[in-house]
N, C-alpha and C positions, 0 to 999 in steps of 0.2 A: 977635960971637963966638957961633959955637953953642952951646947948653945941653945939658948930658946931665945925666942920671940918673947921683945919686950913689951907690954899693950903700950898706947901714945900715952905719951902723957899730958895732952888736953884734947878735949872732943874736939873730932873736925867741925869746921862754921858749918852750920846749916846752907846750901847751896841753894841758890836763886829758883825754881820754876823755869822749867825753857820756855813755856806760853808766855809766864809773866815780863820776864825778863824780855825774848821780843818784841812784846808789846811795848814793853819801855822804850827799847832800840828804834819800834818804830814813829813811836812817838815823840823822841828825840830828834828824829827824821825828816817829821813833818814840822816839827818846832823852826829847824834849821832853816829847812827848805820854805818856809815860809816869811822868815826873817832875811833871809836872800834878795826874796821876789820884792819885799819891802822895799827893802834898802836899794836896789836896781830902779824901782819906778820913781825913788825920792831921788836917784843921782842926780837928774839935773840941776836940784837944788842948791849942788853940793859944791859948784863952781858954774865958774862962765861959762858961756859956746865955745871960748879956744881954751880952754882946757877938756874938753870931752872930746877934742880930736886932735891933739897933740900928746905923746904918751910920757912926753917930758915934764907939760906942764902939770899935771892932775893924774899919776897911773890909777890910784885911787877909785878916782870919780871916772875917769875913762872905763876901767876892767869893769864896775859898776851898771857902767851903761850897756856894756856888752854884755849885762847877763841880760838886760830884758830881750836883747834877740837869743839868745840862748834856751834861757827860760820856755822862751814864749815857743819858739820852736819844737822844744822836747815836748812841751804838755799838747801843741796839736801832732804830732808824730804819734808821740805816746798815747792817745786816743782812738786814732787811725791805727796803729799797730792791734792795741788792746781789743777793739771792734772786728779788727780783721781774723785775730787770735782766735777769738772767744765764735765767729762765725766759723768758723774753720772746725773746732772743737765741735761743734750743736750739727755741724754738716757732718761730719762723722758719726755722728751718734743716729742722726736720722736714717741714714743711707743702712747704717747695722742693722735698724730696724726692718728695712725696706727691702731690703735685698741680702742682709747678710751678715755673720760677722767677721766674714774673711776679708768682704768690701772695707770693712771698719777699721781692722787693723791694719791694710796696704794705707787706706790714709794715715790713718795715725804712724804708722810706719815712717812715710814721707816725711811728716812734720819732725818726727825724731832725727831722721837724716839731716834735713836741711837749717835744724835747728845747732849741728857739728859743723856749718859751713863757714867758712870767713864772709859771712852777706854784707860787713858792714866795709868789703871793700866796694859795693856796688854803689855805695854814697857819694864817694870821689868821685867816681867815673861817672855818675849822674850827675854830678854837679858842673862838671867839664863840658859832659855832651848836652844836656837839657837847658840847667842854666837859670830854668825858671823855680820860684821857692816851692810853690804846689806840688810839681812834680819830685821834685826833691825830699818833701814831707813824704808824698806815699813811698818811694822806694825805703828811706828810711823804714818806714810801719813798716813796708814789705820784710825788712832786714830783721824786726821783731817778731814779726807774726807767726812763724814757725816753734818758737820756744814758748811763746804764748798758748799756741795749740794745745802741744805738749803736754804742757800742766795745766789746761785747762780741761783737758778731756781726761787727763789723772783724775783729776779732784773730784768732775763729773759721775766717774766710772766708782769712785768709792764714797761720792753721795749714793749713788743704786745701790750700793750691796749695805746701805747703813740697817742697823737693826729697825728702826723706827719705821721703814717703809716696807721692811719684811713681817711688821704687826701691823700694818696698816690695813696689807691685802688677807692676810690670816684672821683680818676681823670682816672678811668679806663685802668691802668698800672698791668699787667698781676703780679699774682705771683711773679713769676724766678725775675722780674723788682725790685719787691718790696723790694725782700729777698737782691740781690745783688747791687742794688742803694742806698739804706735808712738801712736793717738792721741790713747787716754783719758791713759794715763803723761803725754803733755805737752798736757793740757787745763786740767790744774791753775792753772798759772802766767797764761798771758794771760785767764783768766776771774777773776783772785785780782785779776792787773791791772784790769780791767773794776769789778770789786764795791768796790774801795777809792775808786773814784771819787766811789759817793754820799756818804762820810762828810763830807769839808768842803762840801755842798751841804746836807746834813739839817741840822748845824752850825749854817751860817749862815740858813738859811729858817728853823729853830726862834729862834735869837736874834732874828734881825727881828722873829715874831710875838710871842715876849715881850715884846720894845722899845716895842711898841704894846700891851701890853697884853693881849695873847689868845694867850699861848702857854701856858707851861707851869704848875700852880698856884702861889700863894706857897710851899704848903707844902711844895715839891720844892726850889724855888729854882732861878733861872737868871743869870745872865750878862748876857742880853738884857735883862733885869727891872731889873735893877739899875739897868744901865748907863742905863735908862731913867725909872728914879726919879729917880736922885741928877741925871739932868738936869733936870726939873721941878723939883727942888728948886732949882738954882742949886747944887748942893753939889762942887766940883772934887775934892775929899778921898776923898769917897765915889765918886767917877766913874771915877778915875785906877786905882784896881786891878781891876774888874772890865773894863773896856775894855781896859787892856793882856793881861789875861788871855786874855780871847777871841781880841783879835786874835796872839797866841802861839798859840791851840791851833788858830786856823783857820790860819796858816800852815803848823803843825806837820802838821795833814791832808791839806790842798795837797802837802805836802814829802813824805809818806810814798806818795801816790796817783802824784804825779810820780816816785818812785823805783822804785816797783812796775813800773811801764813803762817806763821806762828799762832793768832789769834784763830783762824782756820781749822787748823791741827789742834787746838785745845779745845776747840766745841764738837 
């Protein structure tokens, strides 16, 4: 007897929106990541002075206190990356103008390269050799700024080919018109897209170099630091809250960087 195909026997659920549902992820994101920073600036609240440096008395309120160097670090890293990304991106595009666009895409080229590179071992090794936090912030950015380029002059390159600015000029609207009516107004958002990238990359390259020992000082405190004591130690008490920490706020950065573009790609 023949076989056929039986139909389902109940419709499949309606499936989420991938814009919408990002957005959700990344607003989850920023929920997270904002209840973090919270709860980090209230630590001290949260016990005495020798509990925020003994890992025995308070890991709680200790791993707590080590996000606000955590924190505080990624978001100026992740600035300095984001800024260096997005100039990186707008210097390619100008130079394409100016010269070329064989110029355009050997840089853009570059940024692809070196955005495949292990850069976030140069964080160790600057934190060993430099020593100082400033410098240590830009290598980090440095360590994002390439993958930043990357999709940042993406996004840029398929704002120019959008319909809206191919009616712009077809309605015989000069230039100067085009650039500052139609494409600065929506420059904002897929470069916003682009710079949120570096933050869970500076994140996690600074926690790595802590975890080894050569990132940020004790006396800022990090995440990575901890999570890398209380391992030498054998100590599970003191491990368990600085590692679940981290690994929440780097999802939470992932989650807000994946939502930014999502919201991008749906307008």
């Amino acid at each position: 007897m023949a076989e056929f195909d039986q139909p389902p026997l109940s419709h499949p659920e309606p499936q989420q929106e991938p814009g919408r549902a990002g957005f959700a992820r990344g607003l989850s994101g920023a929920a997270v990541l904002a209840a973090l920073a919270l709860a980090a600036a209230a630590a001290p609240l949260m016990a005495d002075g020798s509990a925020l440096h003994r890992l025995d008395a308070d890991p709680v309120a200790a791993a707590l206190l080590d996000g606000r160097g955590s924190l505080s670090f990624a978001l100026l890293a992740a600035v300095l990356g984001g800024a260096l990304g997005i100039g990186w991106a707008l210097l390619a595009g100008l130079v394409g103008t100016l010269v070329g666009k064989g110029a355009e895409r050997r840089i853009v080229a570059a940024a692809h390269r070196m955005a495949g590179w292990p850069l976030a071992l140069l964080v160790p090794l600057a934190g060993g050799l430099l020593g100082q936090v400033w410098l240590l912030a830009l290598v980090t950015a440095l360590s994002a700024a390439p993958a930043v380029a990357a999709l940042a002059h993406a996004e840029l390159s398929a704002l120019m080919r959008a319909e809206f600015l191919t009616a712009a000029r077809a309605a015989a609207l000069t230039e100067g018109e085009v650039i500052r009516r139609h494409l600065v107004p929506n420059l904002m958002r897929p470069l916003l897209a682009a710079g949120t990238l570096a933050l869970p990359r500076v994140l996690a390259a600074e926690s790595f170099a802590s975890l080894l020992g050569l990132g940020l000082p004790p006396t800022l405190g990090s995440w990575g630091a901890s999570v890398g004591l209380a391992a030498r130690l054998g100590d599970p008490v003191a491990f368990a809250p600085p590692a679940l920490l981290l690994a929440l706020a780097l999802w939470a950065a992932c989650a807000i960087a994946d939502g930014v573009a999502a919201g991008v790609r749906k307008s």
